[in-house]
Structures are given as C-alpha cells and as structure tokens.
PQR file of N, CA, C, O and H, with PARSE charges and radii, in Angstrom:
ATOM      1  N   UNK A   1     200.158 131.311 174.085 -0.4000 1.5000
ATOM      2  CA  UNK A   1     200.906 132.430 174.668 -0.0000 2.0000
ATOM      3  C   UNK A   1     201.994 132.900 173.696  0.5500 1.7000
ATOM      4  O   UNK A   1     202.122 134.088 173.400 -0.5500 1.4000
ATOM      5  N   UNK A   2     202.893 131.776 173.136 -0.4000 1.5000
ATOM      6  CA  UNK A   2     203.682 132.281 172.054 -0.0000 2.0000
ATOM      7  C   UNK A   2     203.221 133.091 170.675  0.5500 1.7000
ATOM      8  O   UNK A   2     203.793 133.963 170.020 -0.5500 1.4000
ATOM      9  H   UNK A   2     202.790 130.810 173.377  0.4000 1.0000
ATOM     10  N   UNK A   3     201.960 132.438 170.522 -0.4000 1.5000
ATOM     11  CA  UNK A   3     201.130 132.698 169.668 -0.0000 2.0000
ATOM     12  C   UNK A   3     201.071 134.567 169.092  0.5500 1.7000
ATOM     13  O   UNK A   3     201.290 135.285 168.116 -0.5500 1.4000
ATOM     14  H   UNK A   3     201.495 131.730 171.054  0.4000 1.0000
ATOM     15  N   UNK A   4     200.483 134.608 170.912 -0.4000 1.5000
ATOM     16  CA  UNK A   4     200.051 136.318 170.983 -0.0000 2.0000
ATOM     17  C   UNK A   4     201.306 136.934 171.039  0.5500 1.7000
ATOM     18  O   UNK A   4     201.352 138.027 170.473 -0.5500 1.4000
ATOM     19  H   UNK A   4     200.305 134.026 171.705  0.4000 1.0000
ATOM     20  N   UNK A   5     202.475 136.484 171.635 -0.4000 1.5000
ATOM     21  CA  UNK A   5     203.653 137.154 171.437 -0.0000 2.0000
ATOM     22  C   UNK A   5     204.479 137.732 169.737  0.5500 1.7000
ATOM     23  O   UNK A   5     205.032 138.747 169.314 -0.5500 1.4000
ATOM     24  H   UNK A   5     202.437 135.596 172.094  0.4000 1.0000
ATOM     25  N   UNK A   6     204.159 136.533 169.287 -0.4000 1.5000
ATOM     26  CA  UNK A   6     204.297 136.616 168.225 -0.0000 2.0000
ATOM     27  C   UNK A   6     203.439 137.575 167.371  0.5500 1.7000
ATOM     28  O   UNK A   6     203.935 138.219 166.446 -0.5500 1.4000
ATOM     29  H   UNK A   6     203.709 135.708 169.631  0.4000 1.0000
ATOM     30  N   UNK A   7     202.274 137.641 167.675 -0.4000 1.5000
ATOM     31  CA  UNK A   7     201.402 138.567 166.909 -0.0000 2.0000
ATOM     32  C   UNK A   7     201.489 140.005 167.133  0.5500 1.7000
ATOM     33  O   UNK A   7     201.104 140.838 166.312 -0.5500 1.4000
ATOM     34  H   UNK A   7     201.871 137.118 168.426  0.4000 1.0000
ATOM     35  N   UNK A   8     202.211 140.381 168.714 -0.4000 1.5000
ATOM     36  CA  UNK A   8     202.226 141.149 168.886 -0.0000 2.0000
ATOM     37  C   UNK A   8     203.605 142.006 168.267  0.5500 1.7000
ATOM     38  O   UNK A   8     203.675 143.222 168.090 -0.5500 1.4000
ATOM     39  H   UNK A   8     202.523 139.705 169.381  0.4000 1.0000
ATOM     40  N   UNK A   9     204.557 141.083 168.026 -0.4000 1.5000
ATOM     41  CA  UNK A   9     205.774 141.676 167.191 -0.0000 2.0000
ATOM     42  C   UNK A   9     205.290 142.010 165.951  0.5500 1.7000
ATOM     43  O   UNK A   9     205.542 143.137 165.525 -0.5500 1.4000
ATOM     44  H   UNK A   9     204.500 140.095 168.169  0.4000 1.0000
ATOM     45  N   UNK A  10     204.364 140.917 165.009 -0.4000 1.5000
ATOM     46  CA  UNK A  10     204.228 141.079 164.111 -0.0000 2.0000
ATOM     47  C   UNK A  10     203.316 142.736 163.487  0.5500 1.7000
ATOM     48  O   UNK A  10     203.562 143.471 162.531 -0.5500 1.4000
ATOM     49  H   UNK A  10     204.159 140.002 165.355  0.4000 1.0000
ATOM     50  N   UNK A  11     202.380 142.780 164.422 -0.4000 1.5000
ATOM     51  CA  UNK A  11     201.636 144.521 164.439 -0.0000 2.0000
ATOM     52  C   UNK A  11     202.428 145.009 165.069  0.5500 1.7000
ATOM     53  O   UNK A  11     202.078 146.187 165.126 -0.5500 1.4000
ATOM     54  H   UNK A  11     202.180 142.183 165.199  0.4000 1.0000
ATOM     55  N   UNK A  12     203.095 144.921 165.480 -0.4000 1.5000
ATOM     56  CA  UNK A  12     204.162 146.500 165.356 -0.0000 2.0000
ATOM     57  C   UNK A  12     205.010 146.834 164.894  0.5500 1.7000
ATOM     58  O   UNK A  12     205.449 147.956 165.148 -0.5500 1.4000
ATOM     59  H   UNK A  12     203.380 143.963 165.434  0.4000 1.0000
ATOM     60  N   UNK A  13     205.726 145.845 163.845 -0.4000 1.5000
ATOM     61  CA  UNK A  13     206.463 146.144 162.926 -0.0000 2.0000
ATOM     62  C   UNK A  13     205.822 146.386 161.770  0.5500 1.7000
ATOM     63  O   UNK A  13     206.527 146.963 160.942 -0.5500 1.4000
ATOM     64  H   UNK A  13     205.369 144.934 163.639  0.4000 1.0000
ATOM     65  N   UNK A  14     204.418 146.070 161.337 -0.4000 1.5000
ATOM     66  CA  UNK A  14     203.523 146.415 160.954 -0.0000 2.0000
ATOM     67  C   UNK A  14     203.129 148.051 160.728  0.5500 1.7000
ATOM     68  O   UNK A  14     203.222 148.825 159.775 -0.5500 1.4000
ATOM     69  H   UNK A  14     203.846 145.601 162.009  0.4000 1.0000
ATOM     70  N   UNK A  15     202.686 148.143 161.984 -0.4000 1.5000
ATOM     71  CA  UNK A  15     203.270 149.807 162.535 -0.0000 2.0000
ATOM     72  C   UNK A  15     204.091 150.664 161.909  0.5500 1.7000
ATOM     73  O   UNK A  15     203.838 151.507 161.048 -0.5500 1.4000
ATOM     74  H   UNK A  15     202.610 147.514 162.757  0.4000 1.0000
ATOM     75  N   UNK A  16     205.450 150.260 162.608 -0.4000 1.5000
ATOM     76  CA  UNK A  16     206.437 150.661 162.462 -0.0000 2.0000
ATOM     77  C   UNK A  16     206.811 151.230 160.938  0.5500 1.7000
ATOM     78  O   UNK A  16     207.182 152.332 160.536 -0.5500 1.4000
ATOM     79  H   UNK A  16     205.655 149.575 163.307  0.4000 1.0000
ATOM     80  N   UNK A  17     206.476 149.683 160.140 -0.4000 1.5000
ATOM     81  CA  UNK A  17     206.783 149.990 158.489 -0.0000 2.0000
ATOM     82  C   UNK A  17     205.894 151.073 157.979  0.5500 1.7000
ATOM     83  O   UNK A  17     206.319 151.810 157.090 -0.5500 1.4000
ATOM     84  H   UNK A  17     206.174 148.788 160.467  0.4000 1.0000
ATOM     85  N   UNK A  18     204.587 151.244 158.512 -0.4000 1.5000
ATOM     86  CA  UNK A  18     203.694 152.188 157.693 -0.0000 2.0000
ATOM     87  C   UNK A  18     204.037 153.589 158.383  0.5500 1.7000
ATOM     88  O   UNK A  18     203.701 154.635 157.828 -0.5500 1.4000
ATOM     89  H   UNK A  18     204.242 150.645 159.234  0.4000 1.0000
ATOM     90  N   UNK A  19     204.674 153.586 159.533 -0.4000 1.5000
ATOM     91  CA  UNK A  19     205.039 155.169 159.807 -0.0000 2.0000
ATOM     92  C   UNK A  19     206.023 155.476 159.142  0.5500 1.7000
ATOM     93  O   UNK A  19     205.949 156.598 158.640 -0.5500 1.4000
ATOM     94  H   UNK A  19     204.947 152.736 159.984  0.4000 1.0000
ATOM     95  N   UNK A  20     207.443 154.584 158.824 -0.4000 1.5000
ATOM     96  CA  UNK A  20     208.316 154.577 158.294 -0.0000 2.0000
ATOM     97  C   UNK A  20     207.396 155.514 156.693  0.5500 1.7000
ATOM     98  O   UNK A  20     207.554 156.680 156.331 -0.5500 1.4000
ATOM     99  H   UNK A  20     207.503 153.673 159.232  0.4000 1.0000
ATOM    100  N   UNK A  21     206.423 154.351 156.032 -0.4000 1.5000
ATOM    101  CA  UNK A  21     206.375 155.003 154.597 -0.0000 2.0000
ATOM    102  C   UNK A  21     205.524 156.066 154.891  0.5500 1.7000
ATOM    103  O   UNK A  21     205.164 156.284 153.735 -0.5500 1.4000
ATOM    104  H   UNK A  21     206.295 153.404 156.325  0.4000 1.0000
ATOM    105  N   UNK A  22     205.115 156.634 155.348 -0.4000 1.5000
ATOM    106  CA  UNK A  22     203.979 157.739 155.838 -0.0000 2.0000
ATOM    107  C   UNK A  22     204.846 159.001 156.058  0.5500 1.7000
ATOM    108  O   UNK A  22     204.915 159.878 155.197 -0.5500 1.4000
ATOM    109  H   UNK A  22     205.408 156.456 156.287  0.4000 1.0000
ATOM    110  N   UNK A  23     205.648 159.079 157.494 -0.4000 1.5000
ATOM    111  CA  UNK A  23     206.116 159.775 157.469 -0.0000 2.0000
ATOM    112  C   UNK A  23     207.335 160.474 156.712  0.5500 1.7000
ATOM    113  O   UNK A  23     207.763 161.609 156.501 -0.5500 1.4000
ATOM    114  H   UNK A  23     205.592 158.366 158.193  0.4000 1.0000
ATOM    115  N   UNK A  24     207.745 158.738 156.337 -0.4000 1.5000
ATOM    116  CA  UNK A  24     209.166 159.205 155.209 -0.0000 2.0000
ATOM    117  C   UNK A  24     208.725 160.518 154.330  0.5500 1.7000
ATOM    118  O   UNK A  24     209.183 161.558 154.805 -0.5500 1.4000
ATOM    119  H   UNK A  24     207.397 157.816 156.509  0.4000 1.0000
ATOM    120  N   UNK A  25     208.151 160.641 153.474 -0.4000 1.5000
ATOM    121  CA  UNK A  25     208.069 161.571 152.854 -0.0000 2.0000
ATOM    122  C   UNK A  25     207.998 162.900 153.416  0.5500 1.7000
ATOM    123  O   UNK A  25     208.606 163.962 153.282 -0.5500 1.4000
ATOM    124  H   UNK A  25     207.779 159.797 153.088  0.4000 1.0000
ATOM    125  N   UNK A  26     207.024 162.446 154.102 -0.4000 1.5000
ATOM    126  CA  UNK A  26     206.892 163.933 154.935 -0.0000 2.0000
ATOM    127  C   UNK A  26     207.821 164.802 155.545  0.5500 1.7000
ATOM    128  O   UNK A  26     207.876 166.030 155.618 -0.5500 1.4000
ATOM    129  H   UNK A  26     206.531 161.583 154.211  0.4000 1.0000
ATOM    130  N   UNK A  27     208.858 163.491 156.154 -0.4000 1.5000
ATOM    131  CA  UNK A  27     209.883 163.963 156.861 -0.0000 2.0000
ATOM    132  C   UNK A  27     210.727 165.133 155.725  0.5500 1.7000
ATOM    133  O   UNK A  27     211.176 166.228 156.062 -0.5500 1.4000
ATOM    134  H   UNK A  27     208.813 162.493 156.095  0.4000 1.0000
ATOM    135  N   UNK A  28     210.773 164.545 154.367 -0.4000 1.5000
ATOM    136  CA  UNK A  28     211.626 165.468 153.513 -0.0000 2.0000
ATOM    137  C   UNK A  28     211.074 166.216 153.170  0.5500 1.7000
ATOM    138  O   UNK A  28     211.729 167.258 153.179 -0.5500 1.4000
ATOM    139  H   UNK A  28     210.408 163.655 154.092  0.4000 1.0000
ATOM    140  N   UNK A  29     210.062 166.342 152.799 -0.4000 1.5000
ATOM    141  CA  UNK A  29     209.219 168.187 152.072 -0.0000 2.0000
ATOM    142  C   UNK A  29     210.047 168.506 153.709  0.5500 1.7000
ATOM    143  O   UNK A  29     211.196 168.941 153.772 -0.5500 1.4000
ATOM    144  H   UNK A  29     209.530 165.496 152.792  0.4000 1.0000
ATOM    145  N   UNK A  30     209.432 168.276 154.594 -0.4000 1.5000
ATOM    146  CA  UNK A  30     209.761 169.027 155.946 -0.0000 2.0000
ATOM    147  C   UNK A  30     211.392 169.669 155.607  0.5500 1.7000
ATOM    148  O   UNK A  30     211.514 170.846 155.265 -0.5500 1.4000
ATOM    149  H   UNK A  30     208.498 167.922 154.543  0.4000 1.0000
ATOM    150  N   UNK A  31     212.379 168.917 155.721 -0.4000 1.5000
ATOM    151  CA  UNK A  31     213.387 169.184 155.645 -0.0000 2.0000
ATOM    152  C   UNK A  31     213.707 169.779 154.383  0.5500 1.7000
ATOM    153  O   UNK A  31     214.538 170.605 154.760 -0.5500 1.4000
ATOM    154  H   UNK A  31     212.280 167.962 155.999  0.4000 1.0000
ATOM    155  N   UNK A  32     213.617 169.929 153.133 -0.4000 1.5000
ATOM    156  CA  UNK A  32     213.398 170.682 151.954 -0.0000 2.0000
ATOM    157  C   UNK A  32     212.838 171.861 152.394  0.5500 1.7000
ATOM    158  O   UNK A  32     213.627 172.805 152.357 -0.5500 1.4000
ATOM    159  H   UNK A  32     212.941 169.258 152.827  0.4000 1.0000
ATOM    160  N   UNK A  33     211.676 172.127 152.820 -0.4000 1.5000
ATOM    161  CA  UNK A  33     211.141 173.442 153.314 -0.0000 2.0000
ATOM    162  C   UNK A  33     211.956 174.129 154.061  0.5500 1.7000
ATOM    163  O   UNK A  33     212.312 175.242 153.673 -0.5500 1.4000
ATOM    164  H   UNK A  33     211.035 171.360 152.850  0.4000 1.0000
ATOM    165  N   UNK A  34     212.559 173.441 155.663 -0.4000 1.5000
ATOM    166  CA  UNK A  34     213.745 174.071 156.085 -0.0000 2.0000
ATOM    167  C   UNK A  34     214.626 174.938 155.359  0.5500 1.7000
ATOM    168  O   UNK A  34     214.693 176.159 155.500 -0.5500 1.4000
ATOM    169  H   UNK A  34     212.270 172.537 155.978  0.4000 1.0000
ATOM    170  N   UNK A  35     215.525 173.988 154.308 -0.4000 1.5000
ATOM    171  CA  UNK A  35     216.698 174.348 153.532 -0.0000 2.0000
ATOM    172  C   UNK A  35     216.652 175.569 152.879  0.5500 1.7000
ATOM    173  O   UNK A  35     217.510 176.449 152.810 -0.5500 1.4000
ATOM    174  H   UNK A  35     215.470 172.996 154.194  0.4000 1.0000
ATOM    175  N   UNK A  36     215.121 175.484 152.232 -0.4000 1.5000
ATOM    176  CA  UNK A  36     214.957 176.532 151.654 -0.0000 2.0000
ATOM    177  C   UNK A  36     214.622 177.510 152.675  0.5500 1.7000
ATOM    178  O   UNK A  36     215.509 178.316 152.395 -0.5500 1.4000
ATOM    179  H   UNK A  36     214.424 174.769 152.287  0.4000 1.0000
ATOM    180  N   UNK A  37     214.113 177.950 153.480 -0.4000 1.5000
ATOM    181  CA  UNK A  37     213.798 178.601 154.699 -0.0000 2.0000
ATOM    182  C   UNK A  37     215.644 178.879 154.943  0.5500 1.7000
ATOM    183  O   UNK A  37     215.968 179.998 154.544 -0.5500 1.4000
ATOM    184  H   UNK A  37     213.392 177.296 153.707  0.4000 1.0000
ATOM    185  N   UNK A  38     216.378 178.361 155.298 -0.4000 1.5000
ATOM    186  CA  UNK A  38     217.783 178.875 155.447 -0.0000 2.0000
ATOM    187  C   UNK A  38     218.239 179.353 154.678  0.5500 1.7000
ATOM    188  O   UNK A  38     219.076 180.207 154.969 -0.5500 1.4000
ATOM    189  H   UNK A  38     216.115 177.452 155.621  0.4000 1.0000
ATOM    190  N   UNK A  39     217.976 179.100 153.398 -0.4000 1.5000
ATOM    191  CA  UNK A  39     218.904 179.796 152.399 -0.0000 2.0000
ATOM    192  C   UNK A  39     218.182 180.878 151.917  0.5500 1.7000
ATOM    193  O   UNK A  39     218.606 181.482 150.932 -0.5500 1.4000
ATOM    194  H   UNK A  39     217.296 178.406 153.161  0.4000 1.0000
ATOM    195  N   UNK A  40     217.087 181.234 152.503 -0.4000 1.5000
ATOM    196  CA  UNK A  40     216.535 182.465 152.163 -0.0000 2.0000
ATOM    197  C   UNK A  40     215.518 182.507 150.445  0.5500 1.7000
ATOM    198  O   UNK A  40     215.534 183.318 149.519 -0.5500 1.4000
ATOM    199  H   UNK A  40     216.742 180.743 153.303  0.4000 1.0000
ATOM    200  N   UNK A  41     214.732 181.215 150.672 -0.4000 1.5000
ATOM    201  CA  UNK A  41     214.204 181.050 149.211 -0.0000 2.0000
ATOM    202  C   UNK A  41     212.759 180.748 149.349  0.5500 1.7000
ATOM    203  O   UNK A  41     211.931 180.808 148.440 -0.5500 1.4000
ATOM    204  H   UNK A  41     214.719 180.556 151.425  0.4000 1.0000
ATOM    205  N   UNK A  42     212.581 180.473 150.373 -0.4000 1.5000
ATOM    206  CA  UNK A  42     211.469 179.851 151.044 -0.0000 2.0000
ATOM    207  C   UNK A  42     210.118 180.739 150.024  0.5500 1.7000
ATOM    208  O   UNK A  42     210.189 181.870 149.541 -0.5500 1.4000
ATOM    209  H   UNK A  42     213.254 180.425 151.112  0.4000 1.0000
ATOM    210  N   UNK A  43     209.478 180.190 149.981 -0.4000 1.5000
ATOM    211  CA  UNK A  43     208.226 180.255 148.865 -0.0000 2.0000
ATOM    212  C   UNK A  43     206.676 179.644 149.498  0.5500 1.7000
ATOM    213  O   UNK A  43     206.608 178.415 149.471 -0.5500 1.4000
ATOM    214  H   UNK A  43     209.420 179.272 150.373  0.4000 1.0000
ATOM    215  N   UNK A  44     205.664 180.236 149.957 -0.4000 1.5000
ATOM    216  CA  UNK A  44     204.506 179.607 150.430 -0.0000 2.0000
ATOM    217  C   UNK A  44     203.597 178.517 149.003  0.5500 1.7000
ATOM    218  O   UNK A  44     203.002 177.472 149.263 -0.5500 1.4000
ATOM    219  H   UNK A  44     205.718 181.234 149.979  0.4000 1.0000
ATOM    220  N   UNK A  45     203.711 179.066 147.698 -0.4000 1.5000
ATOM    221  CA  UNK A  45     203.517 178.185 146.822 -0.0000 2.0000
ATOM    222  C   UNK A  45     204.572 178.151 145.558  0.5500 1.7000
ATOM    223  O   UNK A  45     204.439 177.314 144.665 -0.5500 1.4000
ATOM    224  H   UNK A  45     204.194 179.915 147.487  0.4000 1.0000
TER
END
C-alpha cells in the first residue's frame, strides 16, 4: 500500500517536471509574442 503511494507521488512529479520543461518554453515565446503585440511590433514571421 505504501508502495503504490509512493509510486503515485513519484509519476506525478514526474508529470509535473515534464510540463514544467514543455510548457516552460512555450510559456515565453507566448509572453514575448504578447510584448511585442503591446508595443506595437508584433510580426507573423
């Protein structure tokens, strides 16, 4: 029982870390695109 408890923390921080590096990036073009979108620079390529 501890076993599966344990396993179950362990895949989801698992998880957790690969959305972390996945989305990290993404999150900033995202927010870079914004900035530029506010400051009136915004560029499709």
């Amino acid at each position: 029982m501890i076993q599966l408890l344990f396993l179950v923390l362990f895949a989801k921080g698992i998880v957790a870390l690969l959305l972390m590096v996945y989305i990290g990036p993404l999150r900033e073009l995202v927010m870079k695109g914004l900035d530029q979108v506010k400051w009136g620079k915004f560029q499709l390529l």
